[in-house]
N, C-alpha and C positions, 0 to 999 in steps of 0.2 A: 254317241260320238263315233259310232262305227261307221253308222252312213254316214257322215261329215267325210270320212278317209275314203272311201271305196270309189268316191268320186273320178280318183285318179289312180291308176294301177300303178303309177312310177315308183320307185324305190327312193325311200328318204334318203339323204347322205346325211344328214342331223335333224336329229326330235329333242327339243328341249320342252320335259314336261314339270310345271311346277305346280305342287300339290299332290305330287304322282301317287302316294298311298302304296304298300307293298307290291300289289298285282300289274303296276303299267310296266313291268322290265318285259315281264309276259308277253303282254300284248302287242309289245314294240318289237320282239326280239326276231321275227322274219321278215320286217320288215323298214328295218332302221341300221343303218350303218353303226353310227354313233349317235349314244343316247345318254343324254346328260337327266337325271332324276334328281329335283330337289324336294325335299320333305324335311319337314320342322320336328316333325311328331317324333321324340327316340323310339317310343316301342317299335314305327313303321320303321326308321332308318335303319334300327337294327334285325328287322327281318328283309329289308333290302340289301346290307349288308352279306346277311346270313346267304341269299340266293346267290349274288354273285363271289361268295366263296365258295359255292358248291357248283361254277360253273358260268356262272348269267355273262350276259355281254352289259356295258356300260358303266357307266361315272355315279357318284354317289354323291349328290351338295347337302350336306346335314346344315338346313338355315332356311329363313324367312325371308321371302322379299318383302322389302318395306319399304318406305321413302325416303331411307336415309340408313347410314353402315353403323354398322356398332353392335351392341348389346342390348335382346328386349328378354319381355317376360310372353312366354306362349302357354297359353292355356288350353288343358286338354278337358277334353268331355266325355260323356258315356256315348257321346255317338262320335266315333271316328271325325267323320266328315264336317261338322262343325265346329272343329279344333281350328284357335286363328288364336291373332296378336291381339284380337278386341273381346271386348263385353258383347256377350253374347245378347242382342235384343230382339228380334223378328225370329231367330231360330229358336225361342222357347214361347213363341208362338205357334210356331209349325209341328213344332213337337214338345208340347207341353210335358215330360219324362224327362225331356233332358237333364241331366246334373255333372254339374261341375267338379272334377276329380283332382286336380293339383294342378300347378304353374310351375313352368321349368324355364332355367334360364335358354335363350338361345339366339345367335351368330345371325345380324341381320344385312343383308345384301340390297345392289341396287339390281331391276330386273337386265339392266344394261353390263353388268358385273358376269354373267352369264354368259354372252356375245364377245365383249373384250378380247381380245388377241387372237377374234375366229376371222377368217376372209371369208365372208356369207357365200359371192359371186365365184368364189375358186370352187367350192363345196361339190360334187358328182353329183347330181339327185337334189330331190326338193329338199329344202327346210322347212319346219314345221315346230312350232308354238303350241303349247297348253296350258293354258292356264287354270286349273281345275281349286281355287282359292276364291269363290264369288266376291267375296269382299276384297280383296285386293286385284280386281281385275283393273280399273284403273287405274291404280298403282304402278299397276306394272305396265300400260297401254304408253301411260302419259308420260314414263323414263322412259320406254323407248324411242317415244315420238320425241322429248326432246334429244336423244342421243342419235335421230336422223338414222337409224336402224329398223321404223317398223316396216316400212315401204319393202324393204331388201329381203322379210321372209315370208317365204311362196305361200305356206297355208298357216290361218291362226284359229285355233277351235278355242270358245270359252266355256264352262261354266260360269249362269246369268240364273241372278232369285230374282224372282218376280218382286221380293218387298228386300228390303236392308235385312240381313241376317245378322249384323253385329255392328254395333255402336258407330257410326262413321264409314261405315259399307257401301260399296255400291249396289244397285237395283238397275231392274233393265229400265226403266223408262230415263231415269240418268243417264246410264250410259248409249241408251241410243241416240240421244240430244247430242252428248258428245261427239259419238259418234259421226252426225250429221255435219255436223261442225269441219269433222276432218275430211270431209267427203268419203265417207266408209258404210256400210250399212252392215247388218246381222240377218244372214242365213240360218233358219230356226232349223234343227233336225226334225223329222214331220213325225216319228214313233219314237216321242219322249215318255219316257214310264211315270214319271212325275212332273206333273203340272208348274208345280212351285219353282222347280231350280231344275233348269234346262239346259242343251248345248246347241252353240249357236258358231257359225263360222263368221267369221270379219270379212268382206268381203268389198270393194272399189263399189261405192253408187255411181256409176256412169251418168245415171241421169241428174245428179245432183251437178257431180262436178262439169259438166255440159251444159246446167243453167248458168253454174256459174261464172262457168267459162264466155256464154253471149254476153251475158253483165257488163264480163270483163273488158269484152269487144266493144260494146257498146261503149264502155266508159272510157276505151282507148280510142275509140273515132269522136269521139267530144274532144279529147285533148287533141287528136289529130289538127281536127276543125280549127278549135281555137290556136293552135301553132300555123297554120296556115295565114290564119286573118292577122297572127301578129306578125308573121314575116312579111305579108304587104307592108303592112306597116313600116315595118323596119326599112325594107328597100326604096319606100318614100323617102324617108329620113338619109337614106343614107346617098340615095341623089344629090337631095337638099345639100347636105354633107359634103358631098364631092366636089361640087359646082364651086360650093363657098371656099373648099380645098384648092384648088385651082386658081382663085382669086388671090388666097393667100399666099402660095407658089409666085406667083407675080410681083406680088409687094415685097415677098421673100427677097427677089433675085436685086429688085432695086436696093432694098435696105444693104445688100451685100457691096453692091458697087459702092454705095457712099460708105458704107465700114470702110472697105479695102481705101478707100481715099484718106480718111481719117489716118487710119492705121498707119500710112507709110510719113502722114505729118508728125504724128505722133510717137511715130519710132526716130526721125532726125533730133527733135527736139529732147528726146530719152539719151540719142548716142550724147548729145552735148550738154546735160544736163551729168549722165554719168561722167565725162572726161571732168567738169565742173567737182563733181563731188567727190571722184576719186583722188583730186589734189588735195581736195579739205582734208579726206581720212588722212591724206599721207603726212599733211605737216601736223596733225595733230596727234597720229604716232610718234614721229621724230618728239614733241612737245614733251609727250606722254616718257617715253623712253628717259629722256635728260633730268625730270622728274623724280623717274624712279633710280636712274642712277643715283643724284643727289642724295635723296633719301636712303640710300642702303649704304652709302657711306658714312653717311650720319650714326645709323644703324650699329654698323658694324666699329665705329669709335666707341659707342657706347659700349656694345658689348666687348669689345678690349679692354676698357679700364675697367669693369667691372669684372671680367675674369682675370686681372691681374691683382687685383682687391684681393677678391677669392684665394687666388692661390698664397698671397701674400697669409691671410689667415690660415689657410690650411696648413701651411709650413711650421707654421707657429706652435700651431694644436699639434700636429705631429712630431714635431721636440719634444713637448713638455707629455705627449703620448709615450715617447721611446725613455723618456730619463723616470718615467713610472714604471715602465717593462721592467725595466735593469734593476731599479728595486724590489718591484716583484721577486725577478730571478733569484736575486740573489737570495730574498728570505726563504722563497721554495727549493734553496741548495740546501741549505741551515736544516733545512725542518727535512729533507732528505737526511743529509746524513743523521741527522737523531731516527728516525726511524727505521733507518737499516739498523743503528743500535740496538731499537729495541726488535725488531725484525729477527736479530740474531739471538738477542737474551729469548724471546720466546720458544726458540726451533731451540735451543739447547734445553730450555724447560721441559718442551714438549718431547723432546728426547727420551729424560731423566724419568716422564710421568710415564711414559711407553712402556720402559723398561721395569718401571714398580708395579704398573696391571701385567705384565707378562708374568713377574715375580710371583703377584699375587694371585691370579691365574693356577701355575704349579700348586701353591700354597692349598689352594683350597678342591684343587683336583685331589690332593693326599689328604687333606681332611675327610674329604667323603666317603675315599675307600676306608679310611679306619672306621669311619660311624656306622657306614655300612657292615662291616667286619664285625663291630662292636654289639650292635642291632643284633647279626646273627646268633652269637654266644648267648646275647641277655633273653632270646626265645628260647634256646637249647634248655638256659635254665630253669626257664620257667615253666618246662615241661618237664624237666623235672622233679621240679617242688609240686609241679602235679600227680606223679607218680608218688611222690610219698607220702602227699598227705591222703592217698588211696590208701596206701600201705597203713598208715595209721589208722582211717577206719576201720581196714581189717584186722586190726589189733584191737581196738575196744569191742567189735565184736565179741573175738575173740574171748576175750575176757566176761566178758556178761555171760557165753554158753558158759565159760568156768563157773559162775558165780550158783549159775542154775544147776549144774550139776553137783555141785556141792551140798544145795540144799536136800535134793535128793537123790543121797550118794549111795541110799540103799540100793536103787535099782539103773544108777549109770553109774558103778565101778569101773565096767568092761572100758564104759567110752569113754571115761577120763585119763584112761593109761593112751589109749590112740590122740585124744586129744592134746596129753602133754605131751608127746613128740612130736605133733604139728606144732606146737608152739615153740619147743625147741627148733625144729626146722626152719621157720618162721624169724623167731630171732638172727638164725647164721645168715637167713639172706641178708637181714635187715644192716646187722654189720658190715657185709660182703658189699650190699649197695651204699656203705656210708663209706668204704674206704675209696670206691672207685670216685664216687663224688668229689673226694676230695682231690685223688689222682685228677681230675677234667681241670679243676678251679685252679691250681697249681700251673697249668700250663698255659694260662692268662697272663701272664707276667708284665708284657706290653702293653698292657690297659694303663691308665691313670691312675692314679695315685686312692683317688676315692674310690673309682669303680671296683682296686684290690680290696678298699676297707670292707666294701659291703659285700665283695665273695666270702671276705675270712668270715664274718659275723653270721654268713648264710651256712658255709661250713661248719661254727662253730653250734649252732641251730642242730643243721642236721645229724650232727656227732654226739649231740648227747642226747636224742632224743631216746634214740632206739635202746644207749643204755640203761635210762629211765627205765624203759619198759623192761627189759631184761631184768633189772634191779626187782621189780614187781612183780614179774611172773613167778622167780627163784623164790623171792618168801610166801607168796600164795601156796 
């Protein structure tokens, strides 16, 4: 592809390489203004990436041109270079090794998506095309020829396979046809290293478009000829035409004189013809008019005694309407005043009831604090009756060590004489807490009537209990 460039030492003002492969930033980079790189393949995009974060000049299109925008599947291979959109067919004939590594999705473009919003003709320096994709070389030839853009850039270098390398690909002997077609031909680079897939520059067939241009010639002096011989023709015709035209101008001008003759008989008899008809309309309005007078007095008697009817009825109805009112009224005074009666008996009820839920309100505010009050004492108690009947355990205790020590009172003398002093001690608390007991319940007095019976019965309880015991220990 190098000879292809060297042809012209200018300076690109834009290289747009599609297919580009990690290494065209390189190649471009002394000798390209701006350089648009598209590559499909991620591993390549992200080492084109990678370069121009470390510096490089140029654009990065991660995507496929294709025939149409959207979303495809690209398929990568063990050889770089025959990564494409298709099934690979004639390239695993060229290199039977090749294998198939995974499909990725990726962003398909039109090759005219590329150009969009560039002014080619403004541009410093040549433009230049690559298309290094063999199977989509006319892909990309045939959007720009219809998007009237291929004409506009200066140089176009292809990669061209001699056979289809993938399923629906192009091949040079296709594409030179085409080629032909557009008046274009293919400059072959003369030190191709491979035979198979080669680059080739697009270039104007002069002698093509020069055959086809006599053609053209030829076939515009045939029409010429033939517009020639039909315009004799016409200017016969249109003699003939004229002569007859002229003829007809004459008969014209007579025909006009006798019109204008007719015309002004034709307008006396019109004047007197109008003054004739204009007296019909006029007595047959006067006719019309006395008509319709008649008739609307007619009219209007009618409608008099039928709206005196009317009112005569309405009068009627509205009497016997008003002497209904006035009985109404009157009943809806009656039944007023009963219910301001009872209107009043209520707000005095509702009064009386007010004043029994406020009553009862206080009532039950002072209930609560007694129960609540009453609640307190009947816990105090009951912690107490737990306290003694502790106390009572430790009394039967008691008494069983007695029981045992008596059996053998040879060798617990000592501890019987300490033990009956604890039990005398023992007893004075027991009395000590039975009179306080009773001192607490004594000061209950505002309780009810019952809740005193079941203090005294509690008191009465714990007052004799302890003397029991006392009575027990003394004759042991």
């Amino acid at each position: 592809m190098e000879s292809l460039l060297d042809r012209t030492n200018d300076r690109f003002g834009l290289v747009i390489h599609i297919g580009c492969s990690e290494t065209a930033g390189r190649m471009w980079q002394r000798r390209a203004d701006n350089i648009v790189m598209v590559e499909p393949d991620p591993l390549r995009a992200d080492a084109i990436r990678t370069w121009l974060d470390e510096g490089g000049k140029g654009m990065l299109v991660e995507a496929a041109v294709a025939d149409r925008r959207g979303e495809g599947t690209f398929r990568r291979t063990s050889f770089g270079d025959m990564n494409s959109l298709r099934v690979p067919t004639g390239a695993l004939t060229l290199f039977p090794g090749l294998q198939s590594l995974e499909t990725v999705p990726v962003k398909l473009i039109l090759a005219r998506d590329l150009i969009n919003g560039r002014n080619l003709e403004s541009i410093e320096g040549r433009t230049c095309l690559v298309i290094d994709a063999p199977s989509e070389v006319l892909v990309a030839l045939a959007d720009l020829v219809d998007a009237d853009v291929l004409e506009k850039i200066d140089d176009i270098i292809l990669n061209v396979a001699e056979i289809p390398l993938h399923e629906g690909g192009a091949d040079r002997k296709y594409l030179e046809r085409w080629l032909v077609e557009s008046g274009l031909r293919l400059d072959w680079e003369t030190n191709s290293v491979d035979p198979d897939i080669r680059y080739a520059r697009v270039e104007p067939d002069w002698k093509a478009r020069n055959t086809r241009n006599d053609l053209r010639v030829l076939e515009l002096t045939e029409i010429v000829s033939d517009l020639r011989d039909s315009n004799a023709k016409i200017l016969g015709e249109a003699q003939a035409n004229y002569a007859a035209l002229e003829k007809s101008q004459q008969d014209r001008d007579a025909l006009k004189e006798e019109v204008e003759a007719l015309k002004a008989a034709k307008g006396e008899a019109l004047e007197a013809a109008q003054a004739n008809y204009t007296a019909l309309e006029k007595s047959q309005q006067d006719r019309d008019a006395l008509r319709q007078e008649i008739e609307g007095l007619r009219q209007s008697y009618a409608s008099s005694s039928e709206e005196a009817q009317a009112n005569y009825a309405a009068l009627e109805k509205s009497q016997q309407d008003r002497d209904a009112l006035k009985e109404e009224v009157e009943a809806l005074t009656a039944a007023k005043g009963e219910a301001l009666d009872a209107a009043q008996a209520n707000y005095a009820a509702l009064e009386k009831s007010q004043q029994d839920r406020d009553a009862l309100k206080e009532e039950v505010e002072v209930l609560k604090i007694a129960l609540n009050k009453a609640s307190e004492e009947a816990q105090g108690a009951q912690r107490i009756r737990s306290e003694l009947e502790l106390m009572r355990d430790d009394n039967r205790l008691s008494l069983r060590i007695q029981r045992i020590a008596q059996a053998d009172l040879a060798e617990l003398q000592d501890r019987y004489g300490s033990l009956a002093d604890e039990k005398r001690k023992l007893e004075d608390f027991l009395d000590e807490l039975a009179e306080k007991v009773q001192e607490s319940m004594s000061a209950k007095a505002e309780l009810p009537l019952e809740k005193k019976a079941k203090t005294t019965r509690s008191r009465a309880r714990t007052s004799s209990k302890p003397a029991k015991k006392s009575s027990q220990a003394r004759s042991e």
